[in-house]
TIVEXGU-634353 format. One record per atom (N, C-alpha, C, O): atom name; x, y, z. Coordinates in steps of 0.1 Angstrom, whole numbers. Layout:
N
 atomo    px    py    pz
    CA     X     Y     Z
...
//
This chain:
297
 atomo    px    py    pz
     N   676   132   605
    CA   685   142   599
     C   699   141   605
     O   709   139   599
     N   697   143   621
    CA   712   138   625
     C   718   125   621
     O   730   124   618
     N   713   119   621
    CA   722   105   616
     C   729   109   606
     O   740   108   609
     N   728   117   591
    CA   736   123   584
     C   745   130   589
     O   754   130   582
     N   746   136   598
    CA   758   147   604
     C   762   139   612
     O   769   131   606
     N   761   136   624
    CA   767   123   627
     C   777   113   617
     O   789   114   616
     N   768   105   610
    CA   772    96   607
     C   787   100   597
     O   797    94   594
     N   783   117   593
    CA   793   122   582
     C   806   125   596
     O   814   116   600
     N   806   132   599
    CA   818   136   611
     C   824   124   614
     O   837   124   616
     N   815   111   617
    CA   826   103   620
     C   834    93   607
     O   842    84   608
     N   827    99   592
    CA   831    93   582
     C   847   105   580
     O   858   101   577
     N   842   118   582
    CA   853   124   577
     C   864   127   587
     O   875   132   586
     N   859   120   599
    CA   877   119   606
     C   882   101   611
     O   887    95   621
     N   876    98   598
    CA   883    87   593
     C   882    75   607
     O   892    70   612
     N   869    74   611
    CA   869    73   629
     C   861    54   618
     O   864    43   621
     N   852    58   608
    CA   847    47   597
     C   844    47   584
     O   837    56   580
     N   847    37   577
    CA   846    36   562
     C   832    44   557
     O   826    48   567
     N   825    48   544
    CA   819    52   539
     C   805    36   536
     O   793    35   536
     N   817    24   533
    CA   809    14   535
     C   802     6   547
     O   792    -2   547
     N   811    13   558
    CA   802     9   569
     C   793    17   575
     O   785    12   582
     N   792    29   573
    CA   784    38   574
     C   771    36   563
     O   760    38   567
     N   772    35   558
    CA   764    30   549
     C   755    16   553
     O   742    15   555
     N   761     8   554
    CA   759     0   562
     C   750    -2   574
     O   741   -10   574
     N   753     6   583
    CA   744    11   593
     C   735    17   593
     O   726    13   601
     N   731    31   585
    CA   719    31   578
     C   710    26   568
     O   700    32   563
     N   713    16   565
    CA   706     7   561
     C   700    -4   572
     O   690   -10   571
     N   707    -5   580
    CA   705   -13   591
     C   697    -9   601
     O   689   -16   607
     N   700     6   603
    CA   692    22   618
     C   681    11   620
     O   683     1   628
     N   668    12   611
    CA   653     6   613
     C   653    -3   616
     O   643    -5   622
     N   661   -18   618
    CA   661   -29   624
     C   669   -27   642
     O   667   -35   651
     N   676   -19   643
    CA   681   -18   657
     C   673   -12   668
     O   666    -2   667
     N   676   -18   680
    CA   669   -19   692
     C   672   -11   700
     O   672   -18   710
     N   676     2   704
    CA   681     7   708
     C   681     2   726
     O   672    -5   732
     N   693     7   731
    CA   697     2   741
     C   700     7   757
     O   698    19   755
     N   703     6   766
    CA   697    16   780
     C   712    22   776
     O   713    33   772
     N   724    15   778
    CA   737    20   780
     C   744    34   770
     O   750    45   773
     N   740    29   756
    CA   740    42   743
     C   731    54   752
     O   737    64   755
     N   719    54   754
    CA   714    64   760
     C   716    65   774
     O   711    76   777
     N   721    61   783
    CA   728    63   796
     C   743    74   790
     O   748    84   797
     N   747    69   775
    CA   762    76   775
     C   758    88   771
     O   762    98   776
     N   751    89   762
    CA   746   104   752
     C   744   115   766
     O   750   125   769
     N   733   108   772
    CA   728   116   786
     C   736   122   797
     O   733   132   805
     N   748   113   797
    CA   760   118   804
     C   758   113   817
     O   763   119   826
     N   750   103   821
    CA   744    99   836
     C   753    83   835
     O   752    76   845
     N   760    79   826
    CA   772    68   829
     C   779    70   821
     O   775    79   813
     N   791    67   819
    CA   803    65   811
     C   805    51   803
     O   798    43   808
     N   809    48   795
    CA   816    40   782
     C   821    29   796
     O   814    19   796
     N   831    30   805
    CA   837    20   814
     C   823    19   825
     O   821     8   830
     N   814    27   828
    CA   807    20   834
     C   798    10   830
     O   795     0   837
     N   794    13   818
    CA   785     7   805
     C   788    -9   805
     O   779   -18   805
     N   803   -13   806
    CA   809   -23   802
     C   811   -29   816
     O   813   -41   815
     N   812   -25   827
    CA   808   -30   839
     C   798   -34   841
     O   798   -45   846
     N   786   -28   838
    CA   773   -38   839
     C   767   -46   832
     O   757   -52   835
     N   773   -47   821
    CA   778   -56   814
     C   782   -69   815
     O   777   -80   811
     N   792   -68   822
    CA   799   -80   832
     C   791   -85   841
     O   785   -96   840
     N   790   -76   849
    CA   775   -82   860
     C   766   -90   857
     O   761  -100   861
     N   762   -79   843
    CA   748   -89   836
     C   753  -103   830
     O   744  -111   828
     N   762  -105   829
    CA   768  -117   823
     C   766  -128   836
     O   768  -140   833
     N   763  -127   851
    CA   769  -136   857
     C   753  -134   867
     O   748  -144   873
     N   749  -123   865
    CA   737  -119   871
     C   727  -116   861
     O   727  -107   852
     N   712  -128   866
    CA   702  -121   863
     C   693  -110   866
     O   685  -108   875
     N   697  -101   854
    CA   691   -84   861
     C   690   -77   853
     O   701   -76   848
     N   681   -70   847
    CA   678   -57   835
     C   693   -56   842
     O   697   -60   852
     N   700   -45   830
    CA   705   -33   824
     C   704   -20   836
     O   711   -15   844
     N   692   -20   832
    CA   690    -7   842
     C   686    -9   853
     O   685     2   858
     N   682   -20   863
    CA   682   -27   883
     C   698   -22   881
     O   704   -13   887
     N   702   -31   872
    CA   721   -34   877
     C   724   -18   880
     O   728   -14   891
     N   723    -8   865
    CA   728     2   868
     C   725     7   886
     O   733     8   895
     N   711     7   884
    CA   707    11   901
     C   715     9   913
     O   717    16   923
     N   719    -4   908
    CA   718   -11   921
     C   743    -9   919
     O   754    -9   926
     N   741    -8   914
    CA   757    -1   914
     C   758    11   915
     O   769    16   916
     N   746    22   916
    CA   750    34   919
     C   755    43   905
     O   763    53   907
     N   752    40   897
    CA   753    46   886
     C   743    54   883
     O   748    65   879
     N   735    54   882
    CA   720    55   878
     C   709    58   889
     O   708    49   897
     N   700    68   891
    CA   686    67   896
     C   679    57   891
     O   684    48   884
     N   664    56   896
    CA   653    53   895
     C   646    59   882
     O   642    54   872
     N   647    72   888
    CA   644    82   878
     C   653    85   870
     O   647    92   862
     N   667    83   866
    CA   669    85   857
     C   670    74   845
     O   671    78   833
     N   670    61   850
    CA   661    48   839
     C   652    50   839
     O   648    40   834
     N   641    57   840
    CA   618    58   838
     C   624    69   827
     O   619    71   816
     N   636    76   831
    CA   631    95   820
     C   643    83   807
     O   634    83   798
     N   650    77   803
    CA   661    72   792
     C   652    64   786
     O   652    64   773
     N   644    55   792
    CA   631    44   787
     C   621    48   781
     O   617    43   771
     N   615    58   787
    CA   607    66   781
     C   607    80   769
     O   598    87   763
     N   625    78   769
    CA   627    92   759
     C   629    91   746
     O   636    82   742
     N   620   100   732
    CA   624    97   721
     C   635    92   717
     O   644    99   722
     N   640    84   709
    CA   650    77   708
     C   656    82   691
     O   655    74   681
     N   661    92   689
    CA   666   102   677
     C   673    87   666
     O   676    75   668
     N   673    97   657
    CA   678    90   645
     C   695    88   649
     O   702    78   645
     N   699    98   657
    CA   715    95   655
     C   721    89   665
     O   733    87   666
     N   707    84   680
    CA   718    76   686
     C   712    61   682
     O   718    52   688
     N   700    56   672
    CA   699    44   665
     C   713    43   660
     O   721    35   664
     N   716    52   651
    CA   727    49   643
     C   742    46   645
     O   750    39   638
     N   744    56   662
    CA   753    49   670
     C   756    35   675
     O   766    28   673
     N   743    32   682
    CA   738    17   683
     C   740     9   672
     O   750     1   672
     N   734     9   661
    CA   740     1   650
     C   753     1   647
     O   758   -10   644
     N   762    12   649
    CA   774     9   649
     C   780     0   660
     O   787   -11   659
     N   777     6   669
    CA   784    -2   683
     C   777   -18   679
     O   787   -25   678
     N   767   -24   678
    CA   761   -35   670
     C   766   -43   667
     O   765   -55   671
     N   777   -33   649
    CA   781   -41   639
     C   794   -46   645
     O   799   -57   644
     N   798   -39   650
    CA   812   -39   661
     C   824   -26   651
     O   836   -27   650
     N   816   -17   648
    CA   821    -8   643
     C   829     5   649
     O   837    13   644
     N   823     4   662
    CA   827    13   674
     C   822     5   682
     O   812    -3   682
     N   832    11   692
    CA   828     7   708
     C   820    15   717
     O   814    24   712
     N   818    12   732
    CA   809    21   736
     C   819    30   739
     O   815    41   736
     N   832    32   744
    CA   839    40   744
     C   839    50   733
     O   836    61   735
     N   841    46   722
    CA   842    53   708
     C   833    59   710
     O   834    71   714
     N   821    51   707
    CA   804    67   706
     C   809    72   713
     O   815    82   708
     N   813    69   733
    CA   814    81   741
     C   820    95   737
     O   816   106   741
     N   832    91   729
    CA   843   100   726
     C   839   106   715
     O   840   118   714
     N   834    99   706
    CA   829   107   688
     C   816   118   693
     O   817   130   692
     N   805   109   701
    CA   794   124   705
     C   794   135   708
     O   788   144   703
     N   803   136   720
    CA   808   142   729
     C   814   151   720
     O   812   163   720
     N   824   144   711
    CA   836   157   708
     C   825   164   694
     O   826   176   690
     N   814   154   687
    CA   809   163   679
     C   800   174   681
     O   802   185   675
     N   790   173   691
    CA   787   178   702
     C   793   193   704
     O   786   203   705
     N   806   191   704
    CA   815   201   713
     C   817   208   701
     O   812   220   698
     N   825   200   691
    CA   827   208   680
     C   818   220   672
     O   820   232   671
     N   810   215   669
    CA   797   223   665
     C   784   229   676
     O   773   233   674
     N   793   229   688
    CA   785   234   698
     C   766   232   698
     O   757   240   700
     N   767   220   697
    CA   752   211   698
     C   751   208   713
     O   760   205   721
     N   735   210   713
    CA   726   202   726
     C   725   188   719
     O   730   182   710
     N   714   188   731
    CA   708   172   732
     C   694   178   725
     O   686   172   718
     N   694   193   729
    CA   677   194   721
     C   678   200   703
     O   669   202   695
     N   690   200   702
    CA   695   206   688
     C   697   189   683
     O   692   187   672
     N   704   180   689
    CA   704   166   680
     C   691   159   679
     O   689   148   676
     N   679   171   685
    CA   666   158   682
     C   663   171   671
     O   658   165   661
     N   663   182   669
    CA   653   189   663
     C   658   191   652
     O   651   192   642
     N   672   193   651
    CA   678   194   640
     C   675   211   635
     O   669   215   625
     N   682   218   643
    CA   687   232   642
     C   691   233   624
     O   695   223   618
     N   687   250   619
    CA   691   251   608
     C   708   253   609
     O   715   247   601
     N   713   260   620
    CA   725   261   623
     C   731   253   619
     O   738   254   609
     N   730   240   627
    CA   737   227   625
     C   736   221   608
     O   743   214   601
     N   726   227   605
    CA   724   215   590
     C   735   229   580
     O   742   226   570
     N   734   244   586
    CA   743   250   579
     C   760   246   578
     O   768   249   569
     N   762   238   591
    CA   774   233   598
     C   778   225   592
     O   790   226   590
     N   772   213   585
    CA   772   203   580
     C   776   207   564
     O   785   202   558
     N   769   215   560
    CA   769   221   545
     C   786   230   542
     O   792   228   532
     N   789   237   552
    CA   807   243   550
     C   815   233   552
     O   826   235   547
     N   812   222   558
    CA   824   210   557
     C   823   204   549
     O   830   193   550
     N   815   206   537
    CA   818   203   519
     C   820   214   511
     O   822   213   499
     N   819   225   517
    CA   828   239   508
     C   841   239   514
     O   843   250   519
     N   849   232   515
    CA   862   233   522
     C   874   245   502
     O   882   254   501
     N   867   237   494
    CA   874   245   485
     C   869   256   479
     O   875   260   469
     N   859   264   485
    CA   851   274   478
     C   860   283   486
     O   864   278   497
     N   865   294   482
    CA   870   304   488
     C   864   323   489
     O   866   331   498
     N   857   325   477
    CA   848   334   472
     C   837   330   488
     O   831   321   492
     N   840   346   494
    CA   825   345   507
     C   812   343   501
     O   804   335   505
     N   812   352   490
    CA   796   353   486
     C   794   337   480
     O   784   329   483
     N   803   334   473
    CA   796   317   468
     C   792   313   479
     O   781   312   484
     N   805   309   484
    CA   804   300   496
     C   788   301   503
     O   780   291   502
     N   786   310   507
    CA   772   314   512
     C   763   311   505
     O   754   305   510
     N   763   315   496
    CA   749   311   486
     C   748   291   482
     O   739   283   480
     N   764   289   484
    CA   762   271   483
     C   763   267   493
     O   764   255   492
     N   763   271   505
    CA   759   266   517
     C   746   263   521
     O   740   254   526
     N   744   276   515
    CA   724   278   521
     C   717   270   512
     O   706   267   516
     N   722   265   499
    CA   716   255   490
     C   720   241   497
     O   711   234   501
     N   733   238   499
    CA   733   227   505
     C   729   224   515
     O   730   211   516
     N   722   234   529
    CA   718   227   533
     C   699   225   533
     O   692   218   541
     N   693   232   521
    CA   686   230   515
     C   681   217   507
     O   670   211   507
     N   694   214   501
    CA   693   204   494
     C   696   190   503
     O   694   180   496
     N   700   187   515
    CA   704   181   524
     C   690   178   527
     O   688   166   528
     N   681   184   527
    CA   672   187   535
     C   661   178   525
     O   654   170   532
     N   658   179   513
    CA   649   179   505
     C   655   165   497
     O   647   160   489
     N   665   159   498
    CA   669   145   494
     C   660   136   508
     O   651   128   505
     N   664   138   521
    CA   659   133   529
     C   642   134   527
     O   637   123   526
     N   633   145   525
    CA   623   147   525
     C   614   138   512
     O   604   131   513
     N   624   143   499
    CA   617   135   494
     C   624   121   482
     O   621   118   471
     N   633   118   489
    CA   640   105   482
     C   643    97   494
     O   637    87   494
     N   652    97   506
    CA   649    91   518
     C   662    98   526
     O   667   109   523
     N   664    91   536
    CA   673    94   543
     C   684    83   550
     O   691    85   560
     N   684    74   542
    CA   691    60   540
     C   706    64   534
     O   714    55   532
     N   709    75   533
    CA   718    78   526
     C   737    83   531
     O   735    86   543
     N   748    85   529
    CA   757    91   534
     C   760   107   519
     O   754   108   509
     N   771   116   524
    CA   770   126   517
     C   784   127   511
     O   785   138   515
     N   794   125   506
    CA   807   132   507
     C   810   140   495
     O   804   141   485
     N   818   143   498
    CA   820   157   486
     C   832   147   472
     O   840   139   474
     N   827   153   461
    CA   836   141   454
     C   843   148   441
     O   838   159   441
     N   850   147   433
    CA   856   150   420
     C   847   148   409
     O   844   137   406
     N   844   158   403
    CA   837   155   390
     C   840   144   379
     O   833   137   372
     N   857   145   380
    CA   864   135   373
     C   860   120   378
     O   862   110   371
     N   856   119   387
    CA   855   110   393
     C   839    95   391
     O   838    83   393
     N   830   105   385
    CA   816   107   384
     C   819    93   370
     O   822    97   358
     N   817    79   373
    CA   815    71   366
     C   809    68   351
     O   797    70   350
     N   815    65   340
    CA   806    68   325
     C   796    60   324
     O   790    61   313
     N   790    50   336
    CA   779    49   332
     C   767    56   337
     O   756    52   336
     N   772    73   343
    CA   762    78   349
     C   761    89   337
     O   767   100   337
     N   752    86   327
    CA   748    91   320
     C   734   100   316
     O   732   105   305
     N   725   100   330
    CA   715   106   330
     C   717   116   338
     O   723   115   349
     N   713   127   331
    CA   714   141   338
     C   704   154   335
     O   701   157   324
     N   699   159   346
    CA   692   170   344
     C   703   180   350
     O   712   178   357
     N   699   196   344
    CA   706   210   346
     C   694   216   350
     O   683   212   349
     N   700   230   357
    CA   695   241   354
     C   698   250   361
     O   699   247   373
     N   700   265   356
    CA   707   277   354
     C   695   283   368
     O   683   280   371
     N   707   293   375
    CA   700   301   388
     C   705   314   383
     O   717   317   383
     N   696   322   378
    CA   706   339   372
     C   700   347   379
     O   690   346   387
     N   707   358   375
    CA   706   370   385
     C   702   383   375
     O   711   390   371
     N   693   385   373
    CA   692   395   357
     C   693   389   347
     O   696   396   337
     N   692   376   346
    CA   693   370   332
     C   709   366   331
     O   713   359   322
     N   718   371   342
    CA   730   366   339
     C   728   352   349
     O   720   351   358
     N   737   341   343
    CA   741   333   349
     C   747   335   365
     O   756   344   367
     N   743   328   375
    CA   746   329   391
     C   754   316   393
     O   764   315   399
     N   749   307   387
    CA   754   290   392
     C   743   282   388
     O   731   283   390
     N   753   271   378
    CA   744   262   374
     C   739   247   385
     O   745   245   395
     N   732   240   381
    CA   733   224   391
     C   728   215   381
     O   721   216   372
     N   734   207   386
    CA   728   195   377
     C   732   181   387
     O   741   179   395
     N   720   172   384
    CA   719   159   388
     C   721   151   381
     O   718   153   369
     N   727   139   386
    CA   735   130   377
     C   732   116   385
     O   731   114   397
     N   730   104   372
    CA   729    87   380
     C   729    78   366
     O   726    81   355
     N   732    67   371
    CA   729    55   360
     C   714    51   359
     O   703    54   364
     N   717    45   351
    CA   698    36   348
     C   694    29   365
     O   682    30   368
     N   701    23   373
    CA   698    15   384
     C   691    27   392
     O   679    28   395
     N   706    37   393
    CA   699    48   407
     C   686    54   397
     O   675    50   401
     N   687    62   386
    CA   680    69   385
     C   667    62   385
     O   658    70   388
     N   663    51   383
    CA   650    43   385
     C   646    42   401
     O   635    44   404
     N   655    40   410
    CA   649    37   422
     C   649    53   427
     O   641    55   437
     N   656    64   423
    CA   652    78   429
     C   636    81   420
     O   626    85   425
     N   638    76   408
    CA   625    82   403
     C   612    76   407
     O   602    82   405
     N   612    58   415
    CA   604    55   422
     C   602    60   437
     O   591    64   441
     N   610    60   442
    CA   611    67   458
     C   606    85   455
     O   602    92   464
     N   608    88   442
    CA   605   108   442
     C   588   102   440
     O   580   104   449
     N   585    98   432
    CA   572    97   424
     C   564    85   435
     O   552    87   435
     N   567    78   441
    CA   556    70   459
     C   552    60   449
     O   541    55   452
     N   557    57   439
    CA   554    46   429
     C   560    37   419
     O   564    46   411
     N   562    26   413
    CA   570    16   408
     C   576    26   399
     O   566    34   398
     N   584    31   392
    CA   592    35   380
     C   602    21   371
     O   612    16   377
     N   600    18   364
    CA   607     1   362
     C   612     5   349
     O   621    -3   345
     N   607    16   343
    CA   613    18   328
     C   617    29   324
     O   609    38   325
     N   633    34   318
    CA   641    45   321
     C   630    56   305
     O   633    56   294
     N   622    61   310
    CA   613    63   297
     C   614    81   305
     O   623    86   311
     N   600    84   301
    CA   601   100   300
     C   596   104   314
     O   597   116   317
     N   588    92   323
    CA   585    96   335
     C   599    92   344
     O   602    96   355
     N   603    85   339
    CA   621    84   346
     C   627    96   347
     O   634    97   357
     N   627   106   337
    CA   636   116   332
     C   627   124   340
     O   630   130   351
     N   621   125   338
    CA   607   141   347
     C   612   140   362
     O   614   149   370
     N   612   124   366
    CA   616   129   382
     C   627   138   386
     O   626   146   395
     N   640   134   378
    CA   650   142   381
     C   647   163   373
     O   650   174   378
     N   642   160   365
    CA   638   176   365
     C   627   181   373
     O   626   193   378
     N   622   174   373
    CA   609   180   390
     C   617   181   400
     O   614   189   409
     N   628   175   403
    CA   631   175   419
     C   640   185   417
     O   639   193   427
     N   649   188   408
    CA   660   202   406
     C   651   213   407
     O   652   222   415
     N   639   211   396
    CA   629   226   397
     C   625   228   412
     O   629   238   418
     N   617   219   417
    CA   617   219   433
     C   623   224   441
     O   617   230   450
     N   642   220   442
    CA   649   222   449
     C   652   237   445
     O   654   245   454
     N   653   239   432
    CA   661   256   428
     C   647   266   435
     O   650   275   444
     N   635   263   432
    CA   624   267   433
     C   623   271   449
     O   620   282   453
     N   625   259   459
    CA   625   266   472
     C   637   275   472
     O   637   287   475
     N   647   270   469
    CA   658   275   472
     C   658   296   469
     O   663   304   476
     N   650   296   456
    CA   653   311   453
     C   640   320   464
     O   639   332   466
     N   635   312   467
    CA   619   316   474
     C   626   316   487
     O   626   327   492
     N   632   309   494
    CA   638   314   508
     C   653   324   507
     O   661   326   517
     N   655   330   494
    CA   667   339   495
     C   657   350   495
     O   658   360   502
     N   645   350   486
    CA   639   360   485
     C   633   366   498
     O   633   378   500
     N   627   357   506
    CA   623   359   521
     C   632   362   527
     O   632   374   529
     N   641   355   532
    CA   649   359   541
     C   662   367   535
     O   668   370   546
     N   669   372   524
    CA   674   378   516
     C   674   390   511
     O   682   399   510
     N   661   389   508
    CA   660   399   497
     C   663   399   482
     O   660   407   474
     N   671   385   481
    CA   677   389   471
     C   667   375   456
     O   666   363   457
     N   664   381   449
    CA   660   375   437
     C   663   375   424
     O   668   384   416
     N   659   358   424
    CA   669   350   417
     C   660   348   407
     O   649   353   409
     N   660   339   394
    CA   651   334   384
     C   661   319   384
     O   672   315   388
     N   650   315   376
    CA   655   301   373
     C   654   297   356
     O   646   303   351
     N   661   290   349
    CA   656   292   334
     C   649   273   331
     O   650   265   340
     N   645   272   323
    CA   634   259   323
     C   649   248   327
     O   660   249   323
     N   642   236   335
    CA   654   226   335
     C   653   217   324
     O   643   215   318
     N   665   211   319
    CA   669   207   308
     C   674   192   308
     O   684   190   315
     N   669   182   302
    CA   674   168   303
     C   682   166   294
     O   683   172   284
     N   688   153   298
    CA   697   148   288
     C   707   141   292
     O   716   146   299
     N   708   126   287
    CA   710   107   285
     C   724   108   278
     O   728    97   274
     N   734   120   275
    CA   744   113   268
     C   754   129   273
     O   762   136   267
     N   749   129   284
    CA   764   148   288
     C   773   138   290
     O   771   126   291
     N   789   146   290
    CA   800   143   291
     C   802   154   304
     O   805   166   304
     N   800   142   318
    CA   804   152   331
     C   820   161   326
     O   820   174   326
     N   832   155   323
    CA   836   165   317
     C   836   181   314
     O   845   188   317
     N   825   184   308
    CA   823   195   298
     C   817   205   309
     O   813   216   306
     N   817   200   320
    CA   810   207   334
     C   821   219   339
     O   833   216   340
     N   818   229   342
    CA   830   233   348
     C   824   237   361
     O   818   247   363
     N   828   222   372
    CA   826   223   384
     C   829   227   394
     O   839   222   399
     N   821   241   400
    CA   827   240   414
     C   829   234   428
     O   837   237   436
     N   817   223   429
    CA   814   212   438
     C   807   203   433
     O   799   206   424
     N   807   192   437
    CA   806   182   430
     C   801   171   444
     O   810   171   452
     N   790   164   449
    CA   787   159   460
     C   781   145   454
     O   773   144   445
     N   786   136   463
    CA   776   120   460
     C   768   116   475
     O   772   115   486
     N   756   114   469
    CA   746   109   476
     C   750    94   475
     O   748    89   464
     N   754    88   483
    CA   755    75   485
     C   740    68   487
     O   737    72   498
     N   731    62   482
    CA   723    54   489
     C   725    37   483
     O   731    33   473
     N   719    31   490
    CA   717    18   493
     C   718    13   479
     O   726     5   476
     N   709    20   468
    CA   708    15   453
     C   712    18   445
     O   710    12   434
     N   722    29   448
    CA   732    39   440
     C   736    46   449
     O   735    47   461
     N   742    56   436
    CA   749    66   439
     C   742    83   428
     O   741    82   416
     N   739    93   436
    CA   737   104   429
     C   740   111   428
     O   741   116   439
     N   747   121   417
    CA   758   134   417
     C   751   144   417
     O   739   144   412
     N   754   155   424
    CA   750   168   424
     C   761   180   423
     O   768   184   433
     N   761   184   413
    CA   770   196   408
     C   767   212   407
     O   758   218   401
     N   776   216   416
    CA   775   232   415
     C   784   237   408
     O   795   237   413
     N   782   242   395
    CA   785   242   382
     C   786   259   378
     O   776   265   378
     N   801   267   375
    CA   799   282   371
     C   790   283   360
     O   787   294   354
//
C-alpha cells in the first residue's frame, strides 16, 4: 500500500515522471532489496556513508554489511536486526528507483525522510499502513473540493477506494487526479451509480476504460481469463462499483451514523464523459491501461 503513497508524493513534487513511476512498480517484484536503502530508512547510515562503502567494496572483498562494521557505521546487531527485517512495499520501490537510476541514494534519503515528516509517519505506520495515512493520501487529490462536508465524505471514499483497487484489481498501479476533459474517446466503457440520502441524490461515481483495460481489470476482478468484451466484461465493472459503494455506505453507517442507499448500478458502451458533471475525476494508471473514476454531482 505504501508504495502508492510513496511512489505518489514523489510523483507530485515533481522529484519523477508518472512513467517512471510506473515503471518501477512494475519492476518492485523483480528487485533485490539492498543493506544500504534499509541502513538509510533506519537512520543507522546516511546516503554519503552508503556511497563510501561502496567504494571500499569496489577495491575490497567484503559484504556491504562487514565493510559497514568494520568502518564504524554500523553494529553487528544492527546488520542481523536490517537482514532479518520485513522488507515493505515502499522501500522495494525505492530500490527499484535507486536501480533504474531514477534517484539516488541521497535522493531516497531526502524524499523519505521529508515524506515521513510531512505526514508525520513511523517506520511502523509505513509497514502497516495506518488509516490516517491512506486518509492523507486521499486530500492530496481533493485539492479542488472546497465544500468540508464533500470533501469528507470523498476522502473517506477515496481512501476506501484506494484500498479496494489494490485488494482486488492489484497494486501495480500509480493514482493522479485528472480532468474529465481529458478521459480519452476510446474509453467508452462505463458503469454508474447514484449514493442518495432519502432518495435524494448525494454523489454519483462512475468507472470508466477502453476494451484493452477493461478486459485485463475484468480478468484480474474475476481470478480468470476475460478475452471477450461481452456481458461478463461489463458485470465486472458493475460488481466492483456495487462493492465499493456497498462497503463504502456500511462503514459510514458504523462509524457515522449516517445512511446512505445506493440505486441499482447501471452500464453502458457509448456515454459521452462529457455529459458528466464532475467533481473529481482520478486515473488509475496500471501497466495495461488506464481507469477513470468519477465523483460526479
Amino acid at each position: 500500500m505504501f508504495s502508492q503513497y510513496y511512489g505518489n508524493y514523489l510523483l507530485n513534487s515533481n522529484i519523477i515522471t508518472a512513467e517512471q513511476l510506473l515503471e518501477a512498480l512494475q519492476k518492485k517484484s523483480e528487485t533485490r532489496m539492498k543493506l544500504g536503502v534499509l541502513a538509510i530508512n533506519a537512520g543507522y547510515m546516511t546516503a554519503g556513508q552508503v556511497e563510501n562503502v561502496h567504494k571500499q567494496q569496489a577495491v575490497k572483498n567484503m559484504r556491504i554489511g562487514d565493510l559497514a562494521v568494520a568502518m564504524g557505521y554500523m553494529t553487528n546487531e544492527q546488520v542481523e536486526e536490517l537482514l532479518n527485517s520485513q522488507k515493505p512495499g515502499y522501500l522495494l520501490l525505492g530500490q527499484t528507483l535507486v536501480d533504474l537510476g531514477y534517484l539516488t541514494n541521497a535522493a531516497f534519503e531526502e524524499t523519505i525522510n521529508a515524506y515521513k515528516a510531512k505526514y508525520s509517519i513511523t517506520d511502523a505506520d509505513m509497514t502497516t499502513a495506518t488509516q490516517s495515512t491512506s486518509n492523507s493520501m486521499a486530500e492530496t487529490l481533493l485539492e479542488t473540493v472546497t465544500d468540508d462536508k464533500t470533501k469528507h465524505l470523498y476522502s473517506v471514499y477515496i481512501s476506501l477506494l484506494i484500498n479496494d483497487f489494490v485488494r482486488f484489481v492489484g497494486a501495480d498501479f500509480t493514482i493522479l487526479s485528472a480532468d474529465i476533459k481529458d478521459i480519452p474517446k476510446d474509453a467508452v466503457y462505463y458503469s454508474s451509480q447514484d449514493i442518495t440520502d432519502n432518495d435524494v441524490k448525494l454523489f454519483g461515481t462512475t468507472i470508466a476504460a477502453n476494451d484493452k483495460a477493461l478486459l485485463e481489470f475484468a480478468t484480474r476482478y474475476a481470478e480468470e481469463p476475460v478475452t471477450e468484451i461481452d456481458e461478463y466484461a461489463y458485470a465486472s465493472f458493475c460488481d466492483f462499483i456495487n462493492l465499493q459503494n456497498g462497503l463504502y455506505t456500511v462503514n459510514l453507517s458504523n462509524e457515522e451514523g449516517l445512511e446512505y442507499k445506493l440505486t441499482p448500478p447501471v452500464y453502458n458502451d457509448d456515454l459521452d464523459s462529457s455529459s458528466i458533471d464532475s467533481q473529481v475525476c482520478l486515473k488509475f494508471m496500471y501497466p495495461f491501461g488506464d481507469i477513470y473514476y468519477i465523483l460526479s454531482k
